[in-house]
LUMSEKOL-978955 format. One record per residue (C-alpha): z, y, x; residue in three letters; residue number from 0. Coordinates in steps of 0.2 Angstrom, whole numbers. Layout:
<atoms>
Z/Y/X/rest/nr
Z/Y/X/ALA/NUM;
...
</atoms>
This chain:
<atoms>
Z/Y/X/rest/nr
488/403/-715/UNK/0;
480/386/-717/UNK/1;
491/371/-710/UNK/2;
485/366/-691/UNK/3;
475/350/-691/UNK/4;
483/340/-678/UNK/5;
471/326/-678/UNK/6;
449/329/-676/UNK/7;
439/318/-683/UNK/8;
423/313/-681/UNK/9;
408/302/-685/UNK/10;
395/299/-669/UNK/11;
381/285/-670/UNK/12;
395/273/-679/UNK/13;
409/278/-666/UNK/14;
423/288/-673/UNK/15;
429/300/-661/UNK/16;
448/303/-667/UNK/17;
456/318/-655/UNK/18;
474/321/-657/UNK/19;
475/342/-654/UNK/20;
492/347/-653/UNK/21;
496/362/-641/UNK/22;
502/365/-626/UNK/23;
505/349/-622/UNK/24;
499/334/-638/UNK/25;
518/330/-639/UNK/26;
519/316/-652/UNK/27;
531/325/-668/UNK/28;
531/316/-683/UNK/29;
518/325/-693/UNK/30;
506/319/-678/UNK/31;
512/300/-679/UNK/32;
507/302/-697/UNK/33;
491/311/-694/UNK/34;
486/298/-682/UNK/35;
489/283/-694/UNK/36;
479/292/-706/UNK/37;
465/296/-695/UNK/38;
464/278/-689/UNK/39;
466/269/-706/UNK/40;
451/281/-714/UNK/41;
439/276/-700/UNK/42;
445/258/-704/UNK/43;
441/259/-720/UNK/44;
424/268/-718/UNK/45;
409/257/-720/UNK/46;
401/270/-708/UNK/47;
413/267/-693/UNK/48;
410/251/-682/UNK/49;
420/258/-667/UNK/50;
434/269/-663/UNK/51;
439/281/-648/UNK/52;
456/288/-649/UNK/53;
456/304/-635/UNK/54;
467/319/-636/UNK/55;
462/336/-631/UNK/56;
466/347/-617/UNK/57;
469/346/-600/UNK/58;
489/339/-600/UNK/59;
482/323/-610/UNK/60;
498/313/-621/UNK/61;
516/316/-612/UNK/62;
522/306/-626/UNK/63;
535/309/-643/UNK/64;
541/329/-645/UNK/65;
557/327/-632/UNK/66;
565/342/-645/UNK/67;
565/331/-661/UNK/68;
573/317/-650/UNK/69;
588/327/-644/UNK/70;
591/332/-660/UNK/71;
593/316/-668/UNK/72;
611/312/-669/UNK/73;
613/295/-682/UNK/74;
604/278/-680/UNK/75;
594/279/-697/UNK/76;
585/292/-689/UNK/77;
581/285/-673/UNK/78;
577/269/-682/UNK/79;
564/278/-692/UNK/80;
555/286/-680/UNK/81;
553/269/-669/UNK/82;
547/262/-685/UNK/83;
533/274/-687/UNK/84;
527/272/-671/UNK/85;
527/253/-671/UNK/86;
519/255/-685/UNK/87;
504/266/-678/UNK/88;
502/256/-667/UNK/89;
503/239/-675/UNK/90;
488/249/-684/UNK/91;
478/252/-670/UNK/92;
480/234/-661/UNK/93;
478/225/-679/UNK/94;
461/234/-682/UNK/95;
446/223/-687/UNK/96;
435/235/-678/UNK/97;
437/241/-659/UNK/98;
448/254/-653/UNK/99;
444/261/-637/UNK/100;
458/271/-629/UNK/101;
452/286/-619/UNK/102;
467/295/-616/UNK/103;
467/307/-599/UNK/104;
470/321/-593/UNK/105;
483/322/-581/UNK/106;
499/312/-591/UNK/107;
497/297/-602/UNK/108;
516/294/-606/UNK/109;
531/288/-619/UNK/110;
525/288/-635/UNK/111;
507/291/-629/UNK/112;
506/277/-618/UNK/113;
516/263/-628/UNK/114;
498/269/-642/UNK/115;
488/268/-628/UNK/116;
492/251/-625/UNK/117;
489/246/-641/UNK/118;
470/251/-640/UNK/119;
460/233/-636/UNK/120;
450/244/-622/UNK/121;
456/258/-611/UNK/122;
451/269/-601/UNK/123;
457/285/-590/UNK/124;
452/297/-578/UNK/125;
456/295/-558/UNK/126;
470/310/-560/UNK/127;
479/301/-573/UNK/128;
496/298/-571/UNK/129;
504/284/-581/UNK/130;
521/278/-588/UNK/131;
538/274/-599/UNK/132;
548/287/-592/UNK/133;
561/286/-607/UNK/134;
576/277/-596/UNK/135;
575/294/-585/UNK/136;
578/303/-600/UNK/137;
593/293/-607/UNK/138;
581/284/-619/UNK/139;
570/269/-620/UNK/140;
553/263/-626/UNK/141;
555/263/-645/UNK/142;
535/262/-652/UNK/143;
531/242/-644/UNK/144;
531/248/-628/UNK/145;
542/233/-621/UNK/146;
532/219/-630/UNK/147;
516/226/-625/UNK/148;
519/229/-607/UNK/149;
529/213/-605/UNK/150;
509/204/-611/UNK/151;
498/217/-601/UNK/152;
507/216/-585/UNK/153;
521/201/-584/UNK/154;
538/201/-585/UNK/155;
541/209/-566/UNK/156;
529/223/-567/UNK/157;
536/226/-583/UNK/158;
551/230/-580/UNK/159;
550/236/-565/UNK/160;
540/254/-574/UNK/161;
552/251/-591/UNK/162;
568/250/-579/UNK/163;
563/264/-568/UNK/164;
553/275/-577/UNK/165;
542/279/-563/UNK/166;
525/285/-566/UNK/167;
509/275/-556/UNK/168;
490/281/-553/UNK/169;
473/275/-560/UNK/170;
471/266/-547/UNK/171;
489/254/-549/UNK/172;
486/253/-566/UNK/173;
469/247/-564/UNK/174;
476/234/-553/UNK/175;
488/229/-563/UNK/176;
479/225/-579/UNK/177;
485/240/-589/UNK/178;
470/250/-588/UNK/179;
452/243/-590/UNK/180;
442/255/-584/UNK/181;
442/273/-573/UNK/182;
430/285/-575/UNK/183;
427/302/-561/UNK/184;
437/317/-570/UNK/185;
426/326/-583/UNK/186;
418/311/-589/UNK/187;
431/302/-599/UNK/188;
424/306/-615/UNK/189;
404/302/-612/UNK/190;
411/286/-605/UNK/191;
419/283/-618/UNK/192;
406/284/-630/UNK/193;
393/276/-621/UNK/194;
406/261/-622/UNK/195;
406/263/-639/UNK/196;
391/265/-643/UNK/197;
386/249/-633/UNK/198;
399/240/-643/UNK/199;
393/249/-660/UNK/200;
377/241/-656/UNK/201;
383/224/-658/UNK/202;
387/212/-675/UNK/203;
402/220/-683/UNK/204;
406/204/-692/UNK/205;
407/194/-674/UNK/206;
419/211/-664/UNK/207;
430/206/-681/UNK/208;
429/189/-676/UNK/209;
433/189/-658/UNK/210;
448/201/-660/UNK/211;
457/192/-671/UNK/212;
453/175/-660/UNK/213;
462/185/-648/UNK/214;
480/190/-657/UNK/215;
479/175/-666/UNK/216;
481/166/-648/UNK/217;
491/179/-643/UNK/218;
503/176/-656/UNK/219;
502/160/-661/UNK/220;
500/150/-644/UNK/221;
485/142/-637/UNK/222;
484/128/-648/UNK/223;
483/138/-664/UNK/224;
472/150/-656/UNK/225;
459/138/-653/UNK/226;
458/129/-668/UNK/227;
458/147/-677/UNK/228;
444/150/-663/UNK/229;
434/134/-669/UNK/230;
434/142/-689/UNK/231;
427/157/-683/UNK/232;
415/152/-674/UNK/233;
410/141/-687/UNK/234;
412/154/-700/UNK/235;
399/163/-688/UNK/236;
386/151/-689/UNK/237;
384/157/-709/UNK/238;
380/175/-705/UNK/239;
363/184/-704/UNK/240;
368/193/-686/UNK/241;
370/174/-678/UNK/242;
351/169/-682/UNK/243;
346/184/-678/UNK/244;
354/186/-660/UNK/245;
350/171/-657/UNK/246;
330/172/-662/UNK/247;
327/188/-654/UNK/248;
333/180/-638/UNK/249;
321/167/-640/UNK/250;
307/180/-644/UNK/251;
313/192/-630/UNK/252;
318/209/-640/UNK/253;
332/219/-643/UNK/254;
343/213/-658/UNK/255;
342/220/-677/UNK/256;
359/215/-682/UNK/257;
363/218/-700/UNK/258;
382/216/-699/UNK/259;
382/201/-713/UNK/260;
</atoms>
């Protein structure tokens, strides 16, 4: 029998539509952390791809790492492993030159699944989804970033308050609280989702590079670093074929023809 792909991939108008597909529930093992990090890093690479979705299939959408596997770690090496590989997934996703758009729906986005979620640059769920970092309920804690991110997504309060309780909160809360972007009507995650791409795919590839790094340069560095790392992009910018070209079409009136140089 011919091994279960766990990861979908595919190639729309410049978008790559990567679905995790892992029955009954996409429980994260560590042959999905694995097929995920090769499923983001080959649309990376590909020349083709501008923008990525990340989604999963199903109606449960991402409850998070395989509980099993957890419970049956029983040494630190093991456990250190496994965090490793999820930070590193996720470093993946957030370090990407190109856009990652986190659809992610369903009726759970949690754990594993949502600490990945967070790292996507944009995100968006349905109205019914439920989100958290239910891992303290469970004797556990967030092990793939989940602490750092949430801490930078939603302040020091909020953040603890879901990492030390565990509870789960709506679409709606999570809108208001900065951890989601956007909430779609239930059913139309994914042509959202796309049509967000597709407007992003539509843009200079070189300048969505740009103004990502701008952003975890600041983020990382502090402000003063980020704007003087801001100030040699932009400059790099002015160089490049898309610039005159964005610029002379809305002197002219037309749609762009960006060329990505």
């Amino acid at each position: 029998m011919a091994e279960r792909e766990l990861v979908h991939r595919e190639v729309r108008e410049r978008v790559a539509l990567l679905m995790l597909d892992n029955p009954p529930v996409n429980a994260l093992s560590l042959d999905g952390v694995q097929a995920l990090s090769d499923a983001v890093r080959g649309a990376i690479e590909d020349p083709l791809v501008k923008v990525l979705v990340l989604t999963t299939a199903g109606e449960m959408g991402c409850p998070g790492a395989n509980v099993a596997d957890l419970a049956a770690m029983t040494s630190r090496a093991e456990a250190q492993d496994l965090s490793r590989k999820g930070q590193a997934l996720a470093d993946l996703i957030e370090g990407s030159p190109k856009p990652v758009i986190g659809a992610l729906g369903g009726r759970y986005v949690l754990g594993g699944g949502n600490e990945l979620f967070m790292a996507c640059h944009l995100r968006v769920v349905e109205a019914r989804t439920q989100l958290g970092s239910p891992e303290t309920r469970l004797g556990l804690m967030v092990g793939w970033g989940g602490s750092q991110r949430l801490l930078r997504l939603v302040g020091l309060g909020r953040a603890a308050d879901l990492l030390l309780t565990g509870r789960r909160l709506g679409a709606e809360e999570a809108l208001a609280i900065g951890l989601v972007n956007r909430i779609v009507p239930d059913g139309a995650l994914l042509d959202e989702a796309m049509r967000l791409a597709r407007e992003l795919a539509a843009l200079s590839a070189p300048v969505l590079a740009a103004t990502l790094d701008a952003l975890r340069v600041g983020l990382r560095d502090g402000y003063v670093a980020g704007m003087a790392h801001e100030t040699e992009l932009f400059a790099a910018l002015c160089e490049n074929d898309d610039w005159r070209e964005g610029t002379r079409a809305f002197l002219e009136k037309r749609p762009p023809r960006f060329t990505d140089r």
